[in-house]
C-alpha positions in Angstrom: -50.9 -12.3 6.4 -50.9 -13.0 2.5 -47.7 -13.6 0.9 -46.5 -10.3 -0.6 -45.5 -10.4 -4.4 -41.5 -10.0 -4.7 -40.5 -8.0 -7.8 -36.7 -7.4 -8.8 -36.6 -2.9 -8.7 -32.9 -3.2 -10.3 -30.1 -5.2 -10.5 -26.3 -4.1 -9.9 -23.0 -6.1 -10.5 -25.2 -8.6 -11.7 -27.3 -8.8 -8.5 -31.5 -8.5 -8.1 -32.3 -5.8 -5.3 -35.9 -6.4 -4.2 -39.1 -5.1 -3.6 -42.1 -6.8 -1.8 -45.5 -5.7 -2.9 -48.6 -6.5 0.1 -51.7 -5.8 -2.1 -54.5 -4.8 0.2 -57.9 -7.0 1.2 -60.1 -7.2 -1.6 -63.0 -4.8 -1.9 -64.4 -4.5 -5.0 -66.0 -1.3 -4.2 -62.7 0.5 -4.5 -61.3 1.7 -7.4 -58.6 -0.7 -9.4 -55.7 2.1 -8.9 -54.7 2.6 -5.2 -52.6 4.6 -2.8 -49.4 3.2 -2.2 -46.9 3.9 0.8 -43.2 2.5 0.4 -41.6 1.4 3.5 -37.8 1.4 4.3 -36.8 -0.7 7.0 -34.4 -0.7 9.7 -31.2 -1.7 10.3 -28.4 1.2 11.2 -27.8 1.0 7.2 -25.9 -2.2 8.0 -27.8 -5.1 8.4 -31.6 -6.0 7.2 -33.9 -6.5 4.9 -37.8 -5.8 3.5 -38.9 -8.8 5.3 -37.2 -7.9 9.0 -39.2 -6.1 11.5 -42.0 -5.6 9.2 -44.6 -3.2 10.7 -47.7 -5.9 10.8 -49.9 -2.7 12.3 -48.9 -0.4 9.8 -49.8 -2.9 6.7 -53.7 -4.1 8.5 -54.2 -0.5 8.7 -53.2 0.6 5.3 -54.5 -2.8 3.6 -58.0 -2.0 5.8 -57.6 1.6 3.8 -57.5 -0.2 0.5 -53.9 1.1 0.3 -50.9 -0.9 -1.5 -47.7 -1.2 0.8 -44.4 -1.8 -1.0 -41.4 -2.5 1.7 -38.0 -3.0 -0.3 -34.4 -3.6 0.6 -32.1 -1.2 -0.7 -27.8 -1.5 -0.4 -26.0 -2.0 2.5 -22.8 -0.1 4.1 -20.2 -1.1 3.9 -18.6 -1.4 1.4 -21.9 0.5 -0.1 -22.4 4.4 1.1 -25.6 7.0 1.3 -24.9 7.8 -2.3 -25.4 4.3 -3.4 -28.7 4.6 -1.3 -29.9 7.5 -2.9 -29.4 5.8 -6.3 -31.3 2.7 -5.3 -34.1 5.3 -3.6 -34.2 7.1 -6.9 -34.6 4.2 -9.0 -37.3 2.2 -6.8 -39.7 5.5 -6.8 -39.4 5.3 -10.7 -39.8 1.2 -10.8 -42.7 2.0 -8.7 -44.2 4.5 -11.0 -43.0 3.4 -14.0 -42.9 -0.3 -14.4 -44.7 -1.9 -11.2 -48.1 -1.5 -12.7 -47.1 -3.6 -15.8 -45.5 -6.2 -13.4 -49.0 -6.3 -11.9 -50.2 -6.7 -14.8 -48.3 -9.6 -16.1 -48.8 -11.5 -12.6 -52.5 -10.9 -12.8 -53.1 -12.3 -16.4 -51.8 -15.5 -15.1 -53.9 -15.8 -11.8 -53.0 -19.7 -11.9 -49.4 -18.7 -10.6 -50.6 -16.7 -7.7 -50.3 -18.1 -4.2 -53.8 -17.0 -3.4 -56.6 -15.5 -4.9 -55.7 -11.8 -5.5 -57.6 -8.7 -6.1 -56.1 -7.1 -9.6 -55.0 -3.5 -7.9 -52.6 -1.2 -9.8 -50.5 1.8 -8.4 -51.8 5.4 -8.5 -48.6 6.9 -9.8 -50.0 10.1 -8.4 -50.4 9.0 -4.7 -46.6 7.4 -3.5 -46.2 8.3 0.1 -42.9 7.0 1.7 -42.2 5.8 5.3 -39.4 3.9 7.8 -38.8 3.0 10.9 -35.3 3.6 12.7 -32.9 4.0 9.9 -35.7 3.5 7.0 -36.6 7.1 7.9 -33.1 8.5 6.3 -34.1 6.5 3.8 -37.7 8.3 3.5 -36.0 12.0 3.9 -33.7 11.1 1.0 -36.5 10.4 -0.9 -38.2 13.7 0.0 -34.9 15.5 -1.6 -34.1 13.1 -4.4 -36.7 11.0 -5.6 -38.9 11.6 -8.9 -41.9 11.4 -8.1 -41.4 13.2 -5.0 -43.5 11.3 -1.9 -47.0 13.4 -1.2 -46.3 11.9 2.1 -44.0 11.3 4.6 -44.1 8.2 8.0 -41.2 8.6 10.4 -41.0 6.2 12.9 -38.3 7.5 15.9 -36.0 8.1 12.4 -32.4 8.5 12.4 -31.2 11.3 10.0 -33.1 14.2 11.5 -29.8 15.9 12.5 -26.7 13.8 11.6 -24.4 16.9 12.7 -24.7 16.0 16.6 -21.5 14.2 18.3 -23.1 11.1 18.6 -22.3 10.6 15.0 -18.7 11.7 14.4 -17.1 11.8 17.9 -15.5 8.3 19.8 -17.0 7.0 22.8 -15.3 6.1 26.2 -18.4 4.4 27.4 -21.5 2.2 25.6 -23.8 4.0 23.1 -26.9 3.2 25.1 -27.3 1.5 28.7 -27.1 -2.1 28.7 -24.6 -2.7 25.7 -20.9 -3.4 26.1 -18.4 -1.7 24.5 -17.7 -3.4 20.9 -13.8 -4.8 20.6 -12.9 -3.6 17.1 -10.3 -6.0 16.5 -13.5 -8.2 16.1 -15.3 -6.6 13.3 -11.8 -6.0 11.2 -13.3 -6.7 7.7 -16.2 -4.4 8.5 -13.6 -1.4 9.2 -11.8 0.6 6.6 -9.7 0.0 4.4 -11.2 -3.7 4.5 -14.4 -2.8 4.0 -14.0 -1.3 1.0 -13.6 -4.3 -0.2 -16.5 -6.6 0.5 -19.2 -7.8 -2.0 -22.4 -5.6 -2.5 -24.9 -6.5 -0.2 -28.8 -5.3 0.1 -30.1 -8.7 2.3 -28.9 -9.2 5.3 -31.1 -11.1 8.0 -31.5 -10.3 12.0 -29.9 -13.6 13.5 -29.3 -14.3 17.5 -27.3 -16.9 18.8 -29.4 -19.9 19.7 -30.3 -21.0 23.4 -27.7 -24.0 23.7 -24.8 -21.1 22.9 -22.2 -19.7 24.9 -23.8 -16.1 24.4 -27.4 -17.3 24.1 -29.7 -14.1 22.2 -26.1 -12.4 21.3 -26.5 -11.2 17.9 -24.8 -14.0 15.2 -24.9 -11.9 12.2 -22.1 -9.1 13.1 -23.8 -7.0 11.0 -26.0 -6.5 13.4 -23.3 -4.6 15.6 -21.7 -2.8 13.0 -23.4 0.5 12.5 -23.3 0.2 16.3 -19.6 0.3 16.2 -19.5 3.0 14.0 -21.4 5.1 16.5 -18.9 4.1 19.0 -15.9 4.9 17.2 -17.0 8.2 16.1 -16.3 7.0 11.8 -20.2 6.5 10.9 -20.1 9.7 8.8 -16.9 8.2 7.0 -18.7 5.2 6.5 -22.1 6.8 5.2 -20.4 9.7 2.7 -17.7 7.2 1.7 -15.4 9.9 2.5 -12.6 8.1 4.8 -9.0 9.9 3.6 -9.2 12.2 4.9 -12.1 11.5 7.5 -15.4 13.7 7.6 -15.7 12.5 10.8 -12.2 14.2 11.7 -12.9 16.7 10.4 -15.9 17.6 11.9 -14.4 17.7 15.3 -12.5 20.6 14.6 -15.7 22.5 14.1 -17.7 24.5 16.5 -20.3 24.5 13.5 -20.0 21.2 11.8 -22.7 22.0 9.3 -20.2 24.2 7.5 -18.1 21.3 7.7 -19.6 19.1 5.1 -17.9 19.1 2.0 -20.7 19.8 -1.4 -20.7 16.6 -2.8 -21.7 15.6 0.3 -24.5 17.7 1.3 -27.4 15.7 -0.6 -26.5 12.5 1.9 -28.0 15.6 5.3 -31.6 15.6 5.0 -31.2 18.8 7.4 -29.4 20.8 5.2 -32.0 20.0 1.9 -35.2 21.3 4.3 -37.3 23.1 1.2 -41.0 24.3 1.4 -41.5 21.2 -1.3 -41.3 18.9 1.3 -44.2 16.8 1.3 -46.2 16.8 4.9 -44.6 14.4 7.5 -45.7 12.3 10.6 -42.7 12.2 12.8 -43.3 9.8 16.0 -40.7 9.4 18.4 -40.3 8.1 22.0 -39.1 10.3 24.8 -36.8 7.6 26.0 -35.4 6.2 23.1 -31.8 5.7 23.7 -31.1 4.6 20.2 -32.1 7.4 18.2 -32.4 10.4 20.8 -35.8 12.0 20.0 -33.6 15.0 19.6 -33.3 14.0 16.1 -37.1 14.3 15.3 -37.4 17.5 16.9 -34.9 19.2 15.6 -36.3 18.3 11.8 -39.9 18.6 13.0 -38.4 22.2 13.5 -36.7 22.9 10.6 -40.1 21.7 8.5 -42.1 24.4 10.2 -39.8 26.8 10.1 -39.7 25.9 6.2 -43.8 26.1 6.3 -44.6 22.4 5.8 -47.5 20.3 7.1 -45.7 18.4 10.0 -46.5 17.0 13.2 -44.6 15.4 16.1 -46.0 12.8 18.2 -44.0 12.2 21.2 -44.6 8.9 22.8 -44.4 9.1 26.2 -41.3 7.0 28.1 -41.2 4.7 25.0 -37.9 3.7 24.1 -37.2 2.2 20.6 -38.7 0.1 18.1 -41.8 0.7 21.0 -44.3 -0.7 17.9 -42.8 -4.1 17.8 -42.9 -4.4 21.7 -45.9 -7.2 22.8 -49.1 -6.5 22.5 -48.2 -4.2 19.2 -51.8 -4.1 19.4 -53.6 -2.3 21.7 -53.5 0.0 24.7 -50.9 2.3 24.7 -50.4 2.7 21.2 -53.9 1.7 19.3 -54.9 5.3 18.8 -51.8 6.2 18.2 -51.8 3.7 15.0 -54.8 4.9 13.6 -54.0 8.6 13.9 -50.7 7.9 12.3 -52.9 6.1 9.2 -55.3 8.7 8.9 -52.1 11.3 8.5 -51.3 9.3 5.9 -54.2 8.6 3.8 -55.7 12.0 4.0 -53.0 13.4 2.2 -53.6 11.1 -0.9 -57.3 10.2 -0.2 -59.0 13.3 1.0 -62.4 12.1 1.6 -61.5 9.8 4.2 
């Protein structure tokens, strides 16, 4: 794969948050301005970054399409909240559209500095789709509600955020969030919980790391970001620690409902891609395994719902007994899920290239 071109989309307390851009094969039969998709990765909010898990079939199939990929990393909770994500959301789709073409630019009029020979491609401003897998997808809806330009098109790979208002968000667990994982000892994430968290430095990079072979927990995740957001679903506070809003707790509150929609406080409201459903949403792919046990397909098909009802060009592909992250499971290629990549491209592109 050819080294992407890393651009700096803002910069806050002093610090670059950053965008890769993968520039499709050359083809000099295709126009210089091309179809872009923007990719938000995964992560539980907590932990990640634009290079971690990166969707190798997505990018051959949109680079094969001529289309421009941009996958960028984006703050980090805690001590950083959905609002802060909506901010950096807002402000890469206007980077994008407003400054990445002159960025190209500058890059290609010194083609001595490039890693590799490059074709000179530019953004079409008028054709930004969006897309995510796992938690990117929260990502992607808040772009549908907030960002200018709005996406033409939306990817949803097994997203969280299609209904944040069930109790596995706000309500404490007596056993595991998903079979196979031990129950999390909170007294070892302490900084990570509030008040502490408030208090630690802005973060938008953080990398996947396991323990190494020769360990005492060989494979056990050694970034404890990784286990955060996890915690957070275990303790019932994730709300709290994605609206910012911990005294008094959203997630306590909540509880008390027998409608926990009505529960969400205004300022709040733009963080629930559920409750900001509009017939200006731009058509969406949402594919989602029937077995995930990390984001319950429940989510997807409960917004896939809410789009119809709302009159927008959606679909739901259920993926028979695949659990999660099911695209990055060897052979990514291949059968199962080979038509099921290229139908998810041709959603894509035919919404911002309609002769294909």
């Amino acid at each position: 794969m050819t080294p992407p071109l890393c651009f700096d989309y803002k910069h806050v307390d002093g610090k670059p948050i950053l965008l890769d851009v993968y520039l499709p094969d050359v083809n000099d039969l295709l126009p210089v301005e091309r179809p872009t998709i923007i990719y938000f990765h995964a992560g539980t909010l907590t932990v990640g970054n634009k290079q971690g898990l990166f969707p190798t079939w997505l990018h051959k199939r949109l680079s094969n399409r001529g289309v421009i990929l941009v996958s960028a990393d984006y703050r980090l909770m805690p001590p950083s909240t959905g609002h802060d994500m909506v901010e950096d959301i807002q402000d890469l789709f206007r980077f994008v559209a407003t400054s990445l073409n002159d960025c190209l630019d500058e890059t290609f009029s010194n083609e001595a500095a490039l890693p590799t020979a490059r074709s000179a491609y530019r953004v079409d401003t008028e054709a930004i789709g969006v897309s995510g897998t796992s938690a990117g997808p929260l990502c992607a809806y808040l772009a549908c509600m907030h960002a200018d330009p709005k996406p033409k098109v939306v990817l949803s790979m097994y997203g969280r955020g299609g209904d944040l208002l069930t109790p596995r968000y706000f309500m404490p667990k007596s056993g595991p969030i998903r079979p196979g994982m031990k129950m999390l000892d909170p007294e070892q994430f302490e900084e990570y919980l509030y008040p502490r968290s408030s208090r630690l430095e802005l973060i938008s990079d953080s990398p996947y790391a396991d323990y190494p072979p020769d360990h005492v927990t060989p494979g056990y995740p050694s970034n404890p970001r990784m286990l955060v957001g996890k915690l957070y679903l275990q303790l019932g506070t994730f709300l709290d620690y994605y609206t910012g809003q911990h005294e008094p707790s959203l997630s306590e509150h909540l509880r008390s409902l027998s409608n926990p929609a009505t529960g969400v406080p205004e300022q709040h409201r733009r963080l629930f891609p559920q409750l900001g459903v509009s017939p200006a949403w731009p058509p969406t792919c949402l594919v989602h395994g029937t077995s995930d046990t990390s984001v319950l397909i429940e989510e997807s098909r409960r917004l896939h719902s809410l789009l119809k009802a709302a009159n927008v060009d959606a679909v739901l592909w259920e993926v028979p007994g695949a659990e999660h992250a099911f695209d990055y499971a060897p052979p990514v290629e291949g059968v199962p899920y080979d038509k099921l990549f290229d139908d998810i491209v041709e959603f894509l592109t035919s919404h911002f290239i309609p002769s294909t």
